[in-house]
C-alpha positions as CSV (number, residue, x, y, z in Angstrom):
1,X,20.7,4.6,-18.9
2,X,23.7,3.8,-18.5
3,X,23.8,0.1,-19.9
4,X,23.1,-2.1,-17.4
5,X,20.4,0.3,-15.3
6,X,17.8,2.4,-15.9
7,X,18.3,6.2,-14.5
8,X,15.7,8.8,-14.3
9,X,16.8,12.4,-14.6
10,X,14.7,15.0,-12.8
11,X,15.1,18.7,-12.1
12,X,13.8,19.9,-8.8
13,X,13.4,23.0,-7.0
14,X,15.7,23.7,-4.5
15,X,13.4,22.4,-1.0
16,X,12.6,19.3,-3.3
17,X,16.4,18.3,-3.8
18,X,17.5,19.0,-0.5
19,X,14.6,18.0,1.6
20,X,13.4,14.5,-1.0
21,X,16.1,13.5,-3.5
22,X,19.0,14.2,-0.7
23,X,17.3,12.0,2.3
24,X,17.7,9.1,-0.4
25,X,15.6,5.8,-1.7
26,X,14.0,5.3,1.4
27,X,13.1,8.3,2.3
28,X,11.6,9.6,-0.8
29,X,9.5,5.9,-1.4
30,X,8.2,6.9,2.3
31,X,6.7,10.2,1.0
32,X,5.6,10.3,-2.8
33,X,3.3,12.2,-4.3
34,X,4.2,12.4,-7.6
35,X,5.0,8.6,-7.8
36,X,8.8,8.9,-8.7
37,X,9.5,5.7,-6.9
38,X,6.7,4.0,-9.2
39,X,7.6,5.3,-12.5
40,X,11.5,4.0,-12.1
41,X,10.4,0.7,-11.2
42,X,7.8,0.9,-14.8
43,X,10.6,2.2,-17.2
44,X,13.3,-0.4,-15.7
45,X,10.5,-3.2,-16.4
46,X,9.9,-2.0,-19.9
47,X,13.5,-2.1,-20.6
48,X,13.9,-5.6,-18.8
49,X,16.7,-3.7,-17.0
50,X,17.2,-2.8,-13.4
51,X,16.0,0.7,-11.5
52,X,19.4,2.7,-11.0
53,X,18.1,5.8,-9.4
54,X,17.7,9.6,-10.1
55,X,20.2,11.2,-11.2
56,X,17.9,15.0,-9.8
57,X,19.6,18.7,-10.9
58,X,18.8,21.6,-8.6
59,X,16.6,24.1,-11.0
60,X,18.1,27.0,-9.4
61,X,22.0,26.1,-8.8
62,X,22.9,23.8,-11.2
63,X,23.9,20.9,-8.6
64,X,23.5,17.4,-9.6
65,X,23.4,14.6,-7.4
66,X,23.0,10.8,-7.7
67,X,20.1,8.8,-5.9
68,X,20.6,5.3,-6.2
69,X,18.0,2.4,-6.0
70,X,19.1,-0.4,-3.8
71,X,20.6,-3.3,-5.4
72,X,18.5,-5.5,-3.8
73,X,15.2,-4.3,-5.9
74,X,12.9,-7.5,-6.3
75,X,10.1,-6.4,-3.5
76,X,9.7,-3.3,-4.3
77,X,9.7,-3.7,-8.1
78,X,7.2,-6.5,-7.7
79,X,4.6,-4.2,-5.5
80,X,4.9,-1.5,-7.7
81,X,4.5,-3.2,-11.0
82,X,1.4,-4.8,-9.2
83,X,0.4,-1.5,-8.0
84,X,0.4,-0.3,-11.7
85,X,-2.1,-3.1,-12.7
86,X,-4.3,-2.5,-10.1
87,X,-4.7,0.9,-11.2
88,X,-4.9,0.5,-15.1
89,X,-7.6,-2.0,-14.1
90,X,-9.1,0.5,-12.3
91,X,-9.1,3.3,-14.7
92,X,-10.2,1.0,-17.4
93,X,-13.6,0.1,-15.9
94,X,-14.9,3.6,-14.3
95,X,-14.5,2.6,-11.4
96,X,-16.0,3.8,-7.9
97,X,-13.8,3.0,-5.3
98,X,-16.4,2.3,-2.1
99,X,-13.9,3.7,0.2
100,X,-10.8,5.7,-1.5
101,X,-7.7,4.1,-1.2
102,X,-5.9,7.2,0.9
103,X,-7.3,8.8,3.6
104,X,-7.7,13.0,4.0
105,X,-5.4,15.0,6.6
106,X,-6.2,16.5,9.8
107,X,-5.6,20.2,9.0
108,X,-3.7,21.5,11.6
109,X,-1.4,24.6,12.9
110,X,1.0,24.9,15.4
111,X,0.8,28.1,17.7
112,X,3.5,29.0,20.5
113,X,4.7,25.2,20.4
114,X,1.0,23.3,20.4
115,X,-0.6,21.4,17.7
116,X,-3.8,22.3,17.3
117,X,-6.6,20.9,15.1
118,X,-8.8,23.3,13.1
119,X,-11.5,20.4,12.2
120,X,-11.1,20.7,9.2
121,X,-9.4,17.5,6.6
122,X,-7.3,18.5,3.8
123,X,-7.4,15.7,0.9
124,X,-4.0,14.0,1.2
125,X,-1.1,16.1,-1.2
126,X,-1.3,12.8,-3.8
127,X,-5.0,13.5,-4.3
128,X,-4.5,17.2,-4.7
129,X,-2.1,16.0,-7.8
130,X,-4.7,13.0,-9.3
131,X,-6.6,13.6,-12.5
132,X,-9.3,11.2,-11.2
133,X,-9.5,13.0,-8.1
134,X,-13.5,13.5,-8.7
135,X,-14.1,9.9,-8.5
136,X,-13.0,9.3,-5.1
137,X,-13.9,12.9,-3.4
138,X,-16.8,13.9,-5.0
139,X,-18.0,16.5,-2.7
140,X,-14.4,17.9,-2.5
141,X,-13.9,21.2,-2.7
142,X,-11.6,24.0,-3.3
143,X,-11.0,26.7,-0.9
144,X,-7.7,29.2,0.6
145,X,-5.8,27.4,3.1
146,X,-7.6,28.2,6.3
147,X,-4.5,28.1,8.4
148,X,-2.5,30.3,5.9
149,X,-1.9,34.1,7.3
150,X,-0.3,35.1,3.7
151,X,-1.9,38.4,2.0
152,X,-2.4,35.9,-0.8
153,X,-3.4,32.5,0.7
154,X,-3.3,29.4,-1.4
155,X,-6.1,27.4,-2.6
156,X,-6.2,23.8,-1.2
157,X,-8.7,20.9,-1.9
158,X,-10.8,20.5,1.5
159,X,-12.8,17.0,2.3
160,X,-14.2,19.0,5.3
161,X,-14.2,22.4,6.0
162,X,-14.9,24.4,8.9
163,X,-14.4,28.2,8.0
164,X,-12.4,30.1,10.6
165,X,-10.4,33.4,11.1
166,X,-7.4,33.8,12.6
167,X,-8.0,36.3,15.2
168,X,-6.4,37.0,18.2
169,X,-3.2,35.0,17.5
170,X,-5.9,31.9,16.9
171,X,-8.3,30.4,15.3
172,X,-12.0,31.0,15.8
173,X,-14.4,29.2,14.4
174,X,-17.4,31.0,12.3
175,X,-19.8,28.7,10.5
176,X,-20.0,25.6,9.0
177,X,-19.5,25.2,5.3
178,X,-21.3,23.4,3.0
179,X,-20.2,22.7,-1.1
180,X,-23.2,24.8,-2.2
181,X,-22.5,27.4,0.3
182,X,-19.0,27.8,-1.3
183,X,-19.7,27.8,-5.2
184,X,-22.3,30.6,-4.2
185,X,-19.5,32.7,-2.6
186,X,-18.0,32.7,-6.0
């Protein structure tokens, strides 16, 4: 804090401070996962203070840069204090949302300069982060990254998965999946 703002300090890898923190306010309140945007907006309020920003150090260089919060801070502060509420409220009273509040991804891969869809739907990258992940995707389930080639692949959180190969320099598809079928291939 520096008196009359509240600053968050965060250490980041190097893609995250380059590629988030770098593109600025904006561009990081467009994409965020972990709810940065959020959380400065609930410490300034507790301190009855403004949001400065991040002030976000590079984990493997040392840099430090400065991401400031606009001046002009009402809307944002407002939605995301209301925002908060909403989901205290919802925490607080087991909820089950009817329809969950973010929708999954289309899983795709790109192959000689085309999009292509696999069919399957990734649960969107905040879910994949959410403790209460389970109450909203229930049949969810974890599996390696279909469109990964790595020796190694990582393990994503599917809504629906289609099991394919990559064969051939594409993807063919093999079987349908069920959440059964998959715990039993454990």
């Amino acid at each position: 804090m520096d008196g009359e703002k509240v600053w968050d300090v965060k250490s980041a890898s190097p893609y995250s401070y380059t590629q988030k923190f770098s593109k600025g306010y904006d561009n990081l309140k467009e994409d965020d996962p972990f709810g940065y945007v959020m959380q400065g907006h609930l410490y300034a309020e507790a301190k009855g203070m403004d949001f400065g920003g991040w002030i976000v150090v590079d984990k493997s260089s040392g840099e430090i840069q400065f991401v400031q919060a606009p001046d002009d801070q009402t809307e944002d502060r407002d939605h995301y204090i209301s925002e908060a509420g909403k989901v205290v409220e919802a925490l607080m009273s087991n909820f089950k949302y009817k329809k969950p509040p973010i929708d999954p991804v289309e899983e795709t891969y790109t192959l000689d300069g085309v999009r292509t869809s696999t069919g399957n739907k990734l649960l969107n990258k905040n879910c994949t982060f959410c403790g209460y992940r389970k109450h909203c995707w229930p049949k969810a389930i974890q599996h390696e990254k279909v469109t990964s080639r790595a020796k190694n692949k990582p393990i994503v959180w599917y809504h629906t998965l289609k099991v394919r190969n990559y064969e051939d320099h594409g993807y063919q598809e093999d079987s349908r999946v069920t959440r059964k079928d998959s715990q039993a291939q454990r």
